[in-house]
Every structure is written in structure tokens, then in C-alpha cells.
DSSP file (Angstrom, degrees, kcal/mol; ACC not computed):
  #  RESIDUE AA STRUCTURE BP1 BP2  ACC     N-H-->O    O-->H-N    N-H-->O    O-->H-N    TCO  KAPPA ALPHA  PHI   PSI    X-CA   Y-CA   Z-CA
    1    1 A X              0   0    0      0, 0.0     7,-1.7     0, 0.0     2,-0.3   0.000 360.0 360.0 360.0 116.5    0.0    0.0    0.0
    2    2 A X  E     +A    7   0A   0      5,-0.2     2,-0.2     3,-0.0     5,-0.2  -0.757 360.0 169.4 -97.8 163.9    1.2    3.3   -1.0
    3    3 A X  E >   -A    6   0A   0      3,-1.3     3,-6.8     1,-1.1     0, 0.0  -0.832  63.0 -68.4-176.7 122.0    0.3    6.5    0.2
    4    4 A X  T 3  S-     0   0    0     -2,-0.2     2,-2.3     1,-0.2    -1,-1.1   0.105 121.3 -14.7 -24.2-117.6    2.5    9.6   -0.9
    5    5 A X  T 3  S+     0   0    0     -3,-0.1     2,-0.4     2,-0.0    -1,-0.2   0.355 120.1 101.3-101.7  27.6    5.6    9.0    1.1
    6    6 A X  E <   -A    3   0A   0     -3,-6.8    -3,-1.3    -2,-2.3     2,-0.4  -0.809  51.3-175.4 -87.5 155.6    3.9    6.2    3.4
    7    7 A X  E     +A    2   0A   0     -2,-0.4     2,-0.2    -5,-0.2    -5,-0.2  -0.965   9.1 166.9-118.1 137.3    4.7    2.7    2.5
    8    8 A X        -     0   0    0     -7,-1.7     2,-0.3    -2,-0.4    -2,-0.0  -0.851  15.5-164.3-164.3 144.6    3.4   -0.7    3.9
    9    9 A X        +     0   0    0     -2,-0.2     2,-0.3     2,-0.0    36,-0.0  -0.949  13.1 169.9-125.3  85.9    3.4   -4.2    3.0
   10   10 A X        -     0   0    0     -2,-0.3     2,-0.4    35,-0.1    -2,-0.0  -0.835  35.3-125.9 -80.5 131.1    1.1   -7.0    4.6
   11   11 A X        +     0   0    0     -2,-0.3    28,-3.2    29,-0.1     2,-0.5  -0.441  52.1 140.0 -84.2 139.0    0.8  -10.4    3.3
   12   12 A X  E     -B   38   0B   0     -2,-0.4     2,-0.4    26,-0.2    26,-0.2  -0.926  45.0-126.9-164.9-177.4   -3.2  -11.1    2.6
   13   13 A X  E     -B   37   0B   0     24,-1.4    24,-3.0    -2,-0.5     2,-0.8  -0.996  34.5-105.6-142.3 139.4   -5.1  -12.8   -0.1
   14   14 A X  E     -B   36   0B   0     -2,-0.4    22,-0.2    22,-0.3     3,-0.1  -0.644  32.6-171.7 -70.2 105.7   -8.0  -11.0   -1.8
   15   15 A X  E     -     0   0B   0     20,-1.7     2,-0.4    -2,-0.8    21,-0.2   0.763  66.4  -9.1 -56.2 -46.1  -11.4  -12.7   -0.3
   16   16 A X  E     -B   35   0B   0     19,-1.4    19,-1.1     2,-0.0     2,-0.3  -0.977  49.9-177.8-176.6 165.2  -13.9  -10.8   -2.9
   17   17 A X        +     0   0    0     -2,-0.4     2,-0.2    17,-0.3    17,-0.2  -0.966  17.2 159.0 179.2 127.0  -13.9   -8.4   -5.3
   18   18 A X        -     0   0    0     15,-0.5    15,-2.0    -2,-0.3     2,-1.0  -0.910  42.3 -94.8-166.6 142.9  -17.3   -7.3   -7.1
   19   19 A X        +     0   0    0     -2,-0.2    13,-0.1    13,-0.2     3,-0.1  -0.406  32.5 180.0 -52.9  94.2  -18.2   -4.1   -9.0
   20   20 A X        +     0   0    0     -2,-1.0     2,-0.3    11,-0.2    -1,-0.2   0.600  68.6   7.4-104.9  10.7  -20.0   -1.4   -7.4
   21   21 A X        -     0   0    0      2,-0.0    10,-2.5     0, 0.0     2,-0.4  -0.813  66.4-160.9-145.5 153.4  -20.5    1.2   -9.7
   22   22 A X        +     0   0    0     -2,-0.3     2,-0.5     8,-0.2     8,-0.2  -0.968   9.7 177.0-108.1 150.6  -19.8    1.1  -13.6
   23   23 A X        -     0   0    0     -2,-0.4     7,-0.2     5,-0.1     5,-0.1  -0.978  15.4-148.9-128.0 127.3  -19.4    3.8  -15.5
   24   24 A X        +     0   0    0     -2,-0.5     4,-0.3     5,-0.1     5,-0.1  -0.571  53.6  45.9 -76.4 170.1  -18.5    3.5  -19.5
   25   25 A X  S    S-     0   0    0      2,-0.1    -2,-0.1     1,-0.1     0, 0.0   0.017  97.4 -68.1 116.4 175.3  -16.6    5.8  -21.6
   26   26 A X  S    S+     0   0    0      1,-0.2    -1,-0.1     3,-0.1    -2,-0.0   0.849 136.2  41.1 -88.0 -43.9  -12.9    8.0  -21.3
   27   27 A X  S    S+     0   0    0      2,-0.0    -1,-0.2     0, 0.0    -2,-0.1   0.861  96.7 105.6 -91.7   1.8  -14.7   10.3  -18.3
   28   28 A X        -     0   0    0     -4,-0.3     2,-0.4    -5,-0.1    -5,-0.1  -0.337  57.4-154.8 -67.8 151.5  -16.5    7.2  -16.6
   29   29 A X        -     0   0    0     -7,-0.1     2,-0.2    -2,-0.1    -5,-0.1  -0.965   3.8-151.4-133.3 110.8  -15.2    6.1  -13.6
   30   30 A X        -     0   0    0     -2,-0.4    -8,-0.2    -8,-0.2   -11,-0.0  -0.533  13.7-148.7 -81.6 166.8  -15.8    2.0  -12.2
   31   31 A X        -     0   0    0    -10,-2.5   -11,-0.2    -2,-0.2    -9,-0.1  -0.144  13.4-170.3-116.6  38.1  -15.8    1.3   -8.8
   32   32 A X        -     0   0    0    -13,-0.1     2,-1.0     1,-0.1   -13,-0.2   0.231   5.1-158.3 -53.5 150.7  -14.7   -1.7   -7.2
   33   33 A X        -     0   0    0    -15,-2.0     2,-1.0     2,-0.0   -15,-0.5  -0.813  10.7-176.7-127.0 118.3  -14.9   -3.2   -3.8
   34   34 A X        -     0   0    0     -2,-1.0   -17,-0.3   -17,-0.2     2,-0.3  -0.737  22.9-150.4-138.6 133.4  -13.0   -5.6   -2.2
   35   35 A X  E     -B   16   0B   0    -19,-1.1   -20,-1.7    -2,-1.0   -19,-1.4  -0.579  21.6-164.3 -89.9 139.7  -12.8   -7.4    0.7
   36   36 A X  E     -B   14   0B   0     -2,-0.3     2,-0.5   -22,-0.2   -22,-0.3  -0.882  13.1-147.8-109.9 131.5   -8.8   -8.9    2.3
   37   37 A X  E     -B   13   0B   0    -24,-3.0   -24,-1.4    -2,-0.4    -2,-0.0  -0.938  22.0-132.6-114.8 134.3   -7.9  -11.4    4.8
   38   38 A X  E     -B   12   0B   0     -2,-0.5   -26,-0.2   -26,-0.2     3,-0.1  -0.475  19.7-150.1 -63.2 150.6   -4.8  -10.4    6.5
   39   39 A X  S    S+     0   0    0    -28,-3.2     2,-0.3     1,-0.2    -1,-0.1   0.931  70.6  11.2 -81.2 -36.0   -2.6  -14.0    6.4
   40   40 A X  S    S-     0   0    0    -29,-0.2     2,-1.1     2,-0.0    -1,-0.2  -0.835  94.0 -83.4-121.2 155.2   -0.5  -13.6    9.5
   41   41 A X        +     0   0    0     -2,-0.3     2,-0.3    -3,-0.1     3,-0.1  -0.519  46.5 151.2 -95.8 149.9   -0.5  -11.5   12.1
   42   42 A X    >>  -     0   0    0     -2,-1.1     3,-1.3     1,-0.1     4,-1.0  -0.773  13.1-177.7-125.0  84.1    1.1   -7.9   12.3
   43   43 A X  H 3> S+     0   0    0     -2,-0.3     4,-2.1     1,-0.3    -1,-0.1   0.716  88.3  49.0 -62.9 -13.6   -0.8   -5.8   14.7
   44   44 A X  H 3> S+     0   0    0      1,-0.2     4,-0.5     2,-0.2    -1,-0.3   0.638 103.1  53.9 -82.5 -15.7    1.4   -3.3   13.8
   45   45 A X  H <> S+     0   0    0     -3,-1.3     4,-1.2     2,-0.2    -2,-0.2   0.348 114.3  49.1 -97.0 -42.2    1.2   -3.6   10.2
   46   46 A X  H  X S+     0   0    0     -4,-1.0     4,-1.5     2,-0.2    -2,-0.2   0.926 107.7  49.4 -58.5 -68.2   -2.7   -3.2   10.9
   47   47 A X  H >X S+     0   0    0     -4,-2.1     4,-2.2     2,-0.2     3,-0.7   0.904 106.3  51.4 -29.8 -65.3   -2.5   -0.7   12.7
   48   48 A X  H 3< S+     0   0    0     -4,-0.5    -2,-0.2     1,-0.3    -1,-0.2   0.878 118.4  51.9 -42.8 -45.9    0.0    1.5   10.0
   49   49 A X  H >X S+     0   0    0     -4,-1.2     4,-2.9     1,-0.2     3,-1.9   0.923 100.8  56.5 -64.4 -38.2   -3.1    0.3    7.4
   50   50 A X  H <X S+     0   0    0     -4,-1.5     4,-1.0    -3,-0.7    -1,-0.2   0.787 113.0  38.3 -97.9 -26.1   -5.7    1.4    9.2
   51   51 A X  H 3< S+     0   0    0     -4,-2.2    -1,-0.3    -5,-0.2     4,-0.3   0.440 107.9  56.1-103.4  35.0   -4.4    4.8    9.3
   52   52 A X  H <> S+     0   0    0     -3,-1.9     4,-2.4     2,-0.2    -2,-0.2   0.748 111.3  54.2-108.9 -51.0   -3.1    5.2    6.0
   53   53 A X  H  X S+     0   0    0     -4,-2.9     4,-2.5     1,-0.2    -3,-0.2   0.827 106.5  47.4 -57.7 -26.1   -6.9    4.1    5.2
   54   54 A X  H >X S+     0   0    0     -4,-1.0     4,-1.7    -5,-0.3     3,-0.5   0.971 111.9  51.7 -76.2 -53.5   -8.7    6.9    7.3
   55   55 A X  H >> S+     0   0    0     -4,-0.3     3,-3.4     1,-0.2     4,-3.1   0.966 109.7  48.1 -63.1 -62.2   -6.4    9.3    5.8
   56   56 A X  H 3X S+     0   0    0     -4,-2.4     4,-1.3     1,-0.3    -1,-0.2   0.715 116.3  44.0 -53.3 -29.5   -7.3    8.1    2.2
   57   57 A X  H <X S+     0   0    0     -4,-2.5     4,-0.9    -3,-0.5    -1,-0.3   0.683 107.5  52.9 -79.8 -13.1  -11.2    8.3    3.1
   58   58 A X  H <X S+     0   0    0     -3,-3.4     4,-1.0    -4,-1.7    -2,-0.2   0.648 111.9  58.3-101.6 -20.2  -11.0   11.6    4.8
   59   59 A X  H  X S+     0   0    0     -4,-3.1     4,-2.6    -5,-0.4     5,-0.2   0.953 108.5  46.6 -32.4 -73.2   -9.1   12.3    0.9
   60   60 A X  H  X S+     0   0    0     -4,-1.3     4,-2.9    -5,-0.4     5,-0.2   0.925 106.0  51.7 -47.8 -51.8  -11.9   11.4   -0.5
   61   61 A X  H  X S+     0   0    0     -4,-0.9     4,-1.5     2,-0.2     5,-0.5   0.953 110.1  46.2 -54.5 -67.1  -14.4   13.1    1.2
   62   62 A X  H  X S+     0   0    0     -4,-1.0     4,-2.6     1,-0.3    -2,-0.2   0.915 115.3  51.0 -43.6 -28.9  -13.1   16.5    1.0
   63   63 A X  H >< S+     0   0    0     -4,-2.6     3,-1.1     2,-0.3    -1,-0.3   0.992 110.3  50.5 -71.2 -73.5  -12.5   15.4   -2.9
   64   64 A X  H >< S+     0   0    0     -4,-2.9     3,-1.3     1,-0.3     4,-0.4   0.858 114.0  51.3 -37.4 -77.6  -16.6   14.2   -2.7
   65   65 A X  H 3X S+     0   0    0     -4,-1.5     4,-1.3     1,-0.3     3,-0.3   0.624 110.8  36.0 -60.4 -25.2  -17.3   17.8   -1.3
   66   66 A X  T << S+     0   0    0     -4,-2.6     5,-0.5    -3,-1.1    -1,-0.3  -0.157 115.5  62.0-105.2  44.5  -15.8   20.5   -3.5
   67   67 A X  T <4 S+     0   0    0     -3,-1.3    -2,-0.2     4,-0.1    -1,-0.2   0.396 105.6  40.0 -70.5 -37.8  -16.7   18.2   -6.2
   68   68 A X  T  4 S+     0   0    0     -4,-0.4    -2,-0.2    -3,-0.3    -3,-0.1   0.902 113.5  57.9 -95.2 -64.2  -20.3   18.5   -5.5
   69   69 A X  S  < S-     0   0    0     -4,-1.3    -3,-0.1     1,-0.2    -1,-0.1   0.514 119.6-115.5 -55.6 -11.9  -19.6   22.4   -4.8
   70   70 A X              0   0    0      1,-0.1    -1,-0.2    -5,-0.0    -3,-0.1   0.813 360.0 360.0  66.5  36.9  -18.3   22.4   -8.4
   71   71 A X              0   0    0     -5,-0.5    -4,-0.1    -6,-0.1    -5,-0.1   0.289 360.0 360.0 -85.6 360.0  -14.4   23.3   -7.4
């Protein structure tokens, strides 16, 4: 997992994976979703993800909102 000048590596196996939005065309955008099972444990390793993901959803949001605002 990157995340600008974070890095982290966990060993895991992709569980599912299924499409949740499609869109067609150059400005359409799909959406996939997917679920991981970590293989061993790292709690620390977890941890590192779990705030590398919160940053990347609290991205997203702000991205969501001046998007909607028309920025």
C-alpha cells in the first residue's frame, strides 16, 4: 500500500472483489470493492493500514465535497 511517502506491505489474499458502480466511456469512472484477509498476524502492520486508510477516506471526502460544490 502506498500512500504519498507512506509505505506498507502486509501479506493477505484478496477474499472478494465485485463491481460497485460502472461507469463506460474516457470520463466514466468503475468502482470496485473488495474485501482482504490479512494472512498472519502484524498488529502493527494493521494498525500503520488502518491509518493510511482513514487518511485516504478523509481524501476522499473533501474530494466528494468540492466536487459536489463544483471546485
Amino acid at each position: 500500500m502506498q500512500w504519498g511517502e507512506e509505505s506498507l506491505g502486509i501479506v493477505s489474499r484478496v477474499v472478494s472483489c465485485k463491481v460497485e458502480r460502472f461507469v463506460p466511456g474516457d470520463d466514466g469512472i468503475t468502482v470496485y470493492r473488495s474485501g482482504l484477509h490479512f494472512q498472519e498476524e502484524q498488529p502493527d502492520a494493521v494498525a500503520a493500514a488502518r491509518q493510511i486508510l482513514a487518511k485516504m477516506r478523509a481524501s476522499t471526502l473533501v474530494e466528494q465535497v468540492a466536487n459536489a460544490r463544483g471546485f
